[in-house]
PDB file of N, CA, C and O in Angstrom:
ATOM      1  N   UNK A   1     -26.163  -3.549  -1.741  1.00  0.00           N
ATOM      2  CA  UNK A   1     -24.892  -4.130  -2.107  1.00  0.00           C
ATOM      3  C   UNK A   1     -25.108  -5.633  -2.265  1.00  0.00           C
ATOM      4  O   UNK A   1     -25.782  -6.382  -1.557  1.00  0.00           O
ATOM      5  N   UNK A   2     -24.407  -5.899  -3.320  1.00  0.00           N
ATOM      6  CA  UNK A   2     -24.583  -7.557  -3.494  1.00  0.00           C
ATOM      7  C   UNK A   2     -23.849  -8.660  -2.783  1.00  0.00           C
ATOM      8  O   UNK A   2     -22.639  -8.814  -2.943  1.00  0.00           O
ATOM      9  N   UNK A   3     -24.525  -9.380  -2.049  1.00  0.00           N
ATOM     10  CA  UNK A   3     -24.111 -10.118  -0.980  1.00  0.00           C
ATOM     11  C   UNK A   3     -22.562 -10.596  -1.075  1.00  0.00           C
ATOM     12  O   UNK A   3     -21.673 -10.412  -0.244  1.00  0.00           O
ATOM     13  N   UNK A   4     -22.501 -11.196  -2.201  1.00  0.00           N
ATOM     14  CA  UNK A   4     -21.261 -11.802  -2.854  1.00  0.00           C
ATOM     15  C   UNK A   4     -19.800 -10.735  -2.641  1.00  0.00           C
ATOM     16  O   UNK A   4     -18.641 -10.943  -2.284  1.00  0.00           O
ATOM     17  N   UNK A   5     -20.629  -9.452  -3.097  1.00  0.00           N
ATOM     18  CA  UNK A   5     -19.416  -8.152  -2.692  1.00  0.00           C
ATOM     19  C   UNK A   5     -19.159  -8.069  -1.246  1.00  0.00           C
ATOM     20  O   UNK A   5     -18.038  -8.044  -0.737  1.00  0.00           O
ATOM     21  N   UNK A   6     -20.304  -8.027  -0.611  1.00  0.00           N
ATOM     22  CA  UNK A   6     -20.138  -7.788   1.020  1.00  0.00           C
ATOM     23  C   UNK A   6     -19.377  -8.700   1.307  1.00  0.00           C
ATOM     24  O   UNK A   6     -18.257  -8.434   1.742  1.00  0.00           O
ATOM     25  N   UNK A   7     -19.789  -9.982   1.137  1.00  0.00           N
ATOM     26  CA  UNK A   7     -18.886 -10.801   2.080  1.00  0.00           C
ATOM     27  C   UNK A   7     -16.962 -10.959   1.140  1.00  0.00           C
ATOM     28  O   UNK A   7     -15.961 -11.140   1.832  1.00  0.00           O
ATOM     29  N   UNK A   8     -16.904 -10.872   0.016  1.00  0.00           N
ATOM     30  CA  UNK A   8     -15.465 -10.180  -0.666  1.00  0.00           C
ATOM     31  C   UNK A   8     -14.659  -8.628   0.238  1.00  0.00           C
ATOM     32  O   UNK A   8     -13.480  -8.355   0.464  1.00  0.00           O
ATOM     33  N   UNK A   9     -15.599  -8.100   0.468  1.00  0.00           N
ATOM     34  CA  UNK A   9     -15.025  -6.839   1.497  1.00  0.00           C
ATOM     35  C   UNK A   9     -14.549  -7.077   3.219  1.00  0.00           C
ATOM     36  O   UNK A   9     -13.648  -6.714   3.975  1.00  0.00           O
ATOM     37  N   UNK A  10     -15.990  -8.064   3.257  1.00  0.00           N
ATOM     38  CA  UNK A  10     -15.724  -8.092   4.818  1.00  0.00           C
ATOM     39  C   UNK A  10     -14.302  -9.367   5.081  1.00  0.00           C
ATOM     40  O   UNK A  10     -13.572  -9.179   6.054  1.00  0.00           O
ATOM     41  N   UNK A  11     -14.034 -10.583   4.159  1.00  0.00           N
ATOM     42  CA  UNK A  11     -13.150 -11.575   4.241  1.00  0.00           C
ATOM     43  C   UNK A  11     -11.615 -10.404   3.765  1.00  0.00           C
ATOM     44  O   UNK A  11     -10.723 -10.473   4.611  1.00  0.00           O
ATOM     45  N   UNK A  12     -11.401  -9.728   2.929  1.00  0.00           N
ATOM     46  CA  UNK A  12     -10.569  -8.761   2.488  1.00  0.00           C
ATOM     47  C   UNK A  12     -10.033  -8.020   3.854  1.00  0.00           C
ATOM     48  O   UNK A  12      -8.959  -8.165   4.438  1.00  0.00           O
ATOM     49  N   UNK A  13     -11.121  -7.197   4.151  1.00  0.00           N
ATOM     50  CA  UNK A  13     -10.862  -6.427   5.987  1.00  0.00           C
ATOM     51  C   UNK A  13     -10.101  -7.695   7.201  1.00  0.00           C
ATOM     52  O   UNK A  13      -9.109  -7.384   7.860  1.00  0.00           O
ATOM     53  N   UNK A  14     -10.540  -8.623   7.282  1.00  0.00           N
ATOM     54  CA  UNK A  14     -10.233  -9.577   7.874  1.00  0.00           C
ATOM     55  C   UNK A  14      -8.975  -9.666   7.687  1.00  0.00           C
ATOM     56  O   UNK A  14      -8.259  -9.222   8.584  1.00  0.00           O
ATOM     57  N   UNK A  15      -8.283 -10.307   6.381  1.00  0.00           N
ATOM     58  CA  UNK A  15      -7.220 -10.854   6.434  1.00  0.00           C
ATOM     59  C   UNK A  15      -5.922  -9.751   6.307  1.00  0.00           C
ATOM     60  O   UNK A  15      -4.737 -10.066   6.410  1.00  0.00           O
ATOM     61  N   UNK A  16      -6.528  -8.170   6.021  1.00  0.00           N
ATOM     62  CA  UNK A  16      -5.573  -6.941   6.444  1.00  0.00           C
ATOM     63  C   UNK A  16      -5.622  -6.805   7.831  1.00  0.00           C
ATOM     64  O   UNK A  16      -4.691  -6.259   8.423  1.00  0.00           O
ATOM     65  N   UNK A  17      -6.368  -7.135   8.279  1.00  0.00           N
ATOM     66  CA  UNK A  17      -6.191  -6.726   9.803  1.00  0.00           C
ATOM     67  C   UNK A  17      -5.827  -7.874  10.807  1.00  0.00           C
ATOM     68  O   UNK A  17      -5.776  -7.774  12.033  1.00  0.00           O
ATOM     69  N   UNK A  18      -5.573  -9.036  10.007  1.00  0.00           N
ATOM     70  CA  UNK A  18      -4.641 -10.383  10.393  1.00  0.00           C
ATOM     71  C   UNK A  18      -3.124 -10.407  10.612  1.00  0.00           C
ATOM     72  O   UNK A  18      -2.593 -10.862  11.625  1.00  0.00           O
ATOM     73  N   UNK A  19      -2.495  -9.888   9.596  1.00  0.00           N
ATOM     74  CA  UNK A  19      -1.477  -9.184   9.540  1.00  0.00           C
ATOM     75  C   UNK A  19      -0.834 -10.008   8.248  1.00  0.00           C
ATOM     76  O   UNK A  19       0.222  -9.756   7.666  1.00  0.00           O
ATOM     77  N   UNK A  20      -1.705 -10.978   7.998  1.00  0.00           N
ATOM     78  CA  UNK A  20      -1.075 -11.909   6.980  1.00  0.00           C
ATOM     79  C   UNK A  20      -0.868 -10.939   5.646  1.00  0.00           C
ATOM     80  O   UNK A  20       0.204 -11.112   5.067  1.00  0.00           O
ATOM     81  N   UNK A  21      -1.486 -10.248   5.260  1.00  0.00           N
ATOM     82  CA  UNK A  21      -1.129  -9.364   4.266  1.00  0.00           C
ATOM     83  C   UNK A  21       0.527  -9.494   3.893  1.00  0.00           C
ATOM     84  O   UNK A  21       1.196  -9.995   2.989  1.00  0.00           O
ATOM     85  N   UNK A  22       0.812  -8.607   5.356  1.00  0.00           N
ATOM     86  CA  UNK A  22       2.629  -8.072   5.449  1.00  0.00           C
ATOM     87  C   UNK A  22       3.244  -9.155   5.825  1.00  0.00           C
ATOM     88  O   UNK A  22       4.358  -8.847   6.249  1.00  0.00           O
ATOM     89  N   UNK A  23       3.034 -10.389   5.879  1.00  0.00           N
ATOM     90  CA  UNK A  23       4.044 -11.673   6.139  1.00  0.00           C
ATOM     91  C   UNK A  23       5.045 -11.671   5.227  1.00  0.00           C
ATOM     92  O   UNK A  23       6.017 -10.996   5.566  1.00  0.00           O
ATOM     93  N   UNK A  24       5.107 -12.148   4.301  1.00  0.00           N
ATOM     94  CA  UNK A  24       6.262 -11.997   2.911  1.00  0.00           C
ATOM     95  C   UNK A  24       6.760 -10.577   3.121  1.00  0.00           C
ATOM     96  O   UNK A  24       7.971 -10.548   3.339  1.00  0.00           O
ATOM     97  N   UNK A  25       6.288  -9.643   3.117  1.00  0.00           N
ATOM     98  CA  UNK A  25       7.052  -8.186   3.327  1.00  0.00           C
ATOM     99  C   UNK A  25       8.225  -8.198   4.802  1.00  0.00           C
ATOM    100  O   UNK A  25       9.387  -7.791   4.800  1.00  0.00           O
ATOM    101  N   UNK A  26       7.530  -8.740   5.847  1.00  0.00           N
ATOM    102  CA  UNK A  26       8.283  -8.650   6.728  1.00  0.00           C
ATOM    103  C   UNK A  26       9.867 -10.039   6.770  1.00  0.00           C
ATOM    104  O   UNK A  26      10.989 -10.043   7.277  1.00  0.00           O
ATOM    105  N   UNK A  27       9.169 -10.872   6.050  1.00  0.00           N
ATOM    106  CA  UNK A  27      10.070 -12.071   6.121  1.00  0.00           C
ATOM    107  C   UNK A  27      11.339 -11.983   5.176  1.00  0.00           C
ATOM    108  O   UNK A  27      12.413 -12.551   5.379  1.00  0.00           O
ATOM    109  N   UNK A  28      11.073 -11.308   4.290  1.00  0.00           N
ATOM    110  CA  UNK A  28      12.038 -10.821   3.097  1.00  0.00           C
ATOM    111  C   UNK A  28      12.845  -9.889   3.401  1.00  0.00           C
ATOM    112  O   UNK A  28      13.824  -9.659   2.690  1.00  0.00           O
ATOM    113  N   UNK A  29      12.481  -8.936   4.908  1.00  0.00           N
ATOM    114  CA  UNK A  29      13.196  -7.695   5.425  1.00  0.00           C
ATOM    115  C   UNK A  29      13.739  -6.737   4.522  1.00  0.00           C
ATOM    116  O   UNK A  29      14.964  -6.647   4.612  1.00  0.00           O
ATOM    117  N   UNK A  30      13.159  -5.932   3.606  1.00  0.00           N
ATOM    118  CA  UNK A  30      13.198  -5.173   2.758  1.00  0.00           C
ATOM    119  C   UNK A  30      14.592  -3.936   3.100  1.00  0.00           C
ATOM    120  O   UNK A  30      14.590  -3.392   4.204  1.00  0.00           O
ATOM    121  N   UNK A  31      15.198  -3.745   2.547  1.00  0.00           N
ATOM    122  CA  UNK A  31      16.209  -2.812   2.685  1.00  0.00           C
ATOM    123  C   UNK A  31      15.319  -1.178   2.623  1.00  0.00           C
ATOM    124  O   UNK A  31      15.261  -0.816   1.448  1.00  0.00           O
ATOM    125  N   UNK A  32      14.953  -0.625   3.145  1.00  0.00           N
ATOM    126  CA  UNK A  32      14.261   0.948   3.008  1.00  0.00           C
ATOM    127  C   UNK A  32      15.367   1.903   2.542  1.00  0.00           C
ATOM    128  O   UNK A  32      16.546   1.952   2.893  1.00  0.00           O
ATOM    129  N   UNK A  33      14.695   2.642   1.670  1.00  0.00           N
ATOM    130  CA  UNK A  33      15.356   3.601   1.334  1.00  0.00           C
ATOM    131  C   UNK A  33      15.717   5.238   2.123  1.00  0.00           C
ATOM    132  O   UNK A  33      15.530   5.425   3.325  1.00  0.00           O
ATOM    133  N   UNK A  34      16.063   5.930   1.509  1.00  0.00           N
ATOM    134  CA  UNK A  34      16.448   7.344   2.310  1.00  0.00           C
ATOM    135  C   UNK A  34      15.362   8.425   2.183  1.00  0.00           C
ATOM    136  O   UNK A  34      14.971   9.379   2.855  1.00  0.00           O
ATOM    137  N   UNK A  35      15.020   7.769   0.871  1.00  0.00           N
ATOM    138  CA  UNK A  35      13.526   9.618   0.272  1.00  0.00           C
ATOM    139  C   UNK A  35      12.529   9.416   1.214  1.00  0.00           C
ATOM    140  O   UNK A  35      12.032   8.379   1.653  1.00  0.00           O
ATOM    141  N   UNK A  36      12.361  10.368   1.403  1.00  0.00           N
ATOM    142  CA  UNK A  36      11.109  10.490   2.307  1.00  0.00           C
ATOM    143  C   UNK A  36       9.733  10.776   1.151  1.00  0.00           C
ATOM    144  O   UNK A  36       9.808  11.522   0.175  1.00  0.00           O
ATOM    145  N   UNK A  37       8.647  10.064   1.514  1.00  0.00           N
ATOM    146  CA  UNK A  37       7.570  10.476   0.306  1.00  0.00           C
ATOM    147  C   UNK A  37       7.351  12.026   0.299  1.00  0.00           C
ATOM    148  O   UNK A  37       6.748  12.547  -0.639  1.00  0.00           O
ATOM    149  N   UNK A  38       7.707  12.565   1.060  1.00  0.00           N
ATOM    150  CA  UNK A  38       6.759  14.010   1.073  1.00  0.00           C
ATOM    151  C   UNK A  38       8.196  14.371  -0.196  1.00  0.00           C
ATOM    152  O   UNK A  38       7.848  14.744  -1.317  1.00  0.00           O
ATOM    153  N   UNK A  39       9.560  14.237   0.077  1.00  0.00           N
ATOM    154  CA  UNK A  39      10.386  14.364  -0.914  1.00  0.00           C
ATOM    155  C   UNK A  39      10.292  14.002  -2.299  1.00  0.00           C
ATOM    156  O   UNK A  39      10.501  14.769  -3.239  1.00  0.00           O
ATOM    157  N   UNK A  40       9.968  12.797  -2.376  1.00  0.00           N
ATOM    158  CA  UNK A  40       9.601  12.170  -3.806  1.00  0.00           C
ATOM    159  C   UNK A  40       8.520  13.014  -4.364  1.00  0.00           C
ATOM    160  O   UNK A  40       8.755  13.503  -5.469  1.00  0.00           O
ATOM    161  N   UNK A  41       7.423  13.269  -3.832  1.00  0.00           N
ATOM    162  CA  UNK A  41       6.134  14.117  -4.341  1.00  0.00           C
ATOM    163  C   UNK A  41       6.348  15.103  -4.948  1.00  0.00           C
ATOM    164  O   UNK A  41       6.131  15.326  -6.139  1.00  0.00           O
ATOM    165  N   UNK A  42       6.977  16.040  -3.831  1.00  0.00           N
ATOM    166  CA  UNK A  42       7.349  17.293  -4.748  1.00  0.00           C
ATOM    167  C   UNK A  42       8.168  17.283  -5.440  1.00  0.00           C
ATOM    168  O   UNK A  42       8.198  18.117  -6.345  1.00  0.00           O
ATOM    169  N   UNK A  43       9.295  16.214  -5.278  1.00  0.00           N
ATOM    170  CA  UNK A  43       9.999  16.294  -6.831  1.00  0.00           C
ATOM    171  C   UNK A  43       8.980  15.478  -8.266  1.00  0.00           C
ATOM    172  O   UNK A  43       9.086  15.819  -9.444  1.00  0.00           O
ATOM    173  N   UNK A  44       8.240  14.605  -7.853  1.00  0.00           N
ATOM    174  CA  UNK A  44       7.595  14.200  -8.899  1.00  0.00           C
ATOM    175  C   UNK A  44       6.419  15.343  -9.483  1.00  0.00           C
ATOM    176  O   UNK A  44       6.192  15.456 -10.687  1.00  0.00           O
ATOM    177  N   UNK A  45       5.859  15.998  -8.643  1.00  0.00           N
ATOM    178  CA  UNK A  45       5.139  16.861  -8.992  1.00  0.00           C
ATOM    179  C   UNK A  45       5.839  17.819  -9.721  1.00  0.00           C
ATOM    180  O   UNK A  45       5.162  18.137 -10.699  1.00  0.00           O
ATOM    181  N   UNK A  46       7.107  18.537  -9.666  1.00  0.00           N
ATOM    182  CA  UNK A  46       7.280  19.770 -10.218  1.00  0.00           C
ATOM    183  C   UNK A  46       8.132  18.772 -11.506  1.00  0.00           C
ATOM    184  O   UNK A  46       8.476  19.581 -12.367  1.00  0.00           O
ATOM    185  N   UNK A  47       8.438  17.781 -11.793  1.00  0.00           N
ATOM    186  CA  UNK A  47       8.884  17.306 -13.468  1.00  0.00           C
ATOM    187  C   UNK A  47       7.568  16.899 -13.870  1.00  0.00           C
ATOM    188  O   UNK A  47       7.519  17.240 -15.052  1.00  0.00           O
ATOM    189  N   UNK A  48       6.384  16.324 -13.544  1.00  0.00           N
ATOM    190  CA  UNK A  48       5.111  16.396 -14.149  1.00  0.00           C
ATOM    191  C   UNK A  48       4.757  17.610 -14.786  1.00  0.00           C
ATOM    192  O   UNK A  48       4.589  17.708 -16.001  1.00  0.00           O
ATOM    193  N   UNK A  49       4.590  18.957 -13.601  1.00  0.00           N
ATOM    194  CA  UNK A  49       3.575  19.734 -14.138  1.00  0.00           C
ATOM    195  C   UNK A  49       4.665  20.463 -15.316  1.00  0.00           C
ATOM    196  O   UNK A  49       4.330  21.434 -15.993  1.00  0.00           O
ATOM    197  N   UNK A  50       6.015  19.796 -15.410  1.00  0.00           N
ATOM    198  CA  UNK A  50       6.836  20.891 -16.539  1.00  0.00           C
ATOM    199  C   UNK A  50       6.700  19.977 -18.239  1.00  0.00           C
ATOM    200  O   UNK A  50       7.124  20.388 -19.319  1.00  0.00           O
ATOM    201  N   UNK A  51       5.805  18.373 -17.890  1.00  0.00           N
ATOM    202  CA  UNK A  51       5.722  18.428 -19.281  1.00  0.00           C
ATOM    203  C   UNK A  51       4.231  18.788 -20.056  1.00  0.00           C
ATOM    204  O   UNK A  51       4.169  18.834 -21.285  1.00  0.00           O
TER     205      UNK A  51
END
């Protein structure tokens, strides 16, 4: 692996596991919705596989 990548992966891992990632997400306090993903899926899956 090319050094340049390694250290792009390992600084990447770092700053997800900083928490800085989710700062703006948490500060903005997002309104959540009601669907649950497992809900959304199978409805997205069964209008996919009908076109």
């Amino acid at each position: 692996m090319p050094e340049k990548l390694a250290a792009t992966l390992v600084e990447m891992q770092a700053v997800m596991h900083s928490g800085k990632t989710l700062e703006n997400f948490h500060r903005s306090q997002p309104k959540m919705g009601k669907v649950k993903l497992a809900d959304f899926a199978e409805e997205f899956a069964n209008v996919y596989h009908k076109k």
